[in-house]
Steps between C-alpha positions, in 0.01 A plus 500: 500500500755810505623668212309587154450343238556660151358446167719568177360500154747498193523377129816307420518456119141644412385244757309650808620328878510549795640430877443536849770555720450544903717755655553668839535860375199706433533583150677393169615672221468468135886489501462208790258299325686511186779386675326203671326400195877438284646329861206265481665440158261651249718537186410696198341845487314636786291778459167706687607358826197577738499483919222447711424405883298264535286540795334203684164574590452336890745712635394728746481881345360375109151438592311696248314793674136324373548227654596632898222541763439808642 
């Protein structure tokens, strides 16, 4: 699978949520995510956005170091 997946947390109306949104670009902004969270048709206030990669553990290159053999 290509791309990234991205994890945003938010409260909408003193009520925590949250989304994740694949994308092809290597980042996202608070400003993005914000942005994707009203398209998606969120209404009310939206505050403490929060953006984080999520990062799938098989793929080659996130192997913890503790668990590699010499």
């Amino acid at each position: 699978m290509s791309g990234q997946i991205f994890l945003i947390n938010y409260i909408c109306d003193n009520q925590p949520m949250h989304l994740e949104v694949p994308s092809d670009a290597e980042t996202m902004t608070v400003e993005q995510a914000q942005a994707h969270v009203q398209s998606q048709g969120a209404s009310g206030k939206i505050t403490d956005v929060q953006v984080s990669k999520i990062t799938r553990t098989h793929e080659p290159g996130t192997t913890p170091g503790h668990y590699l053999q010499p």
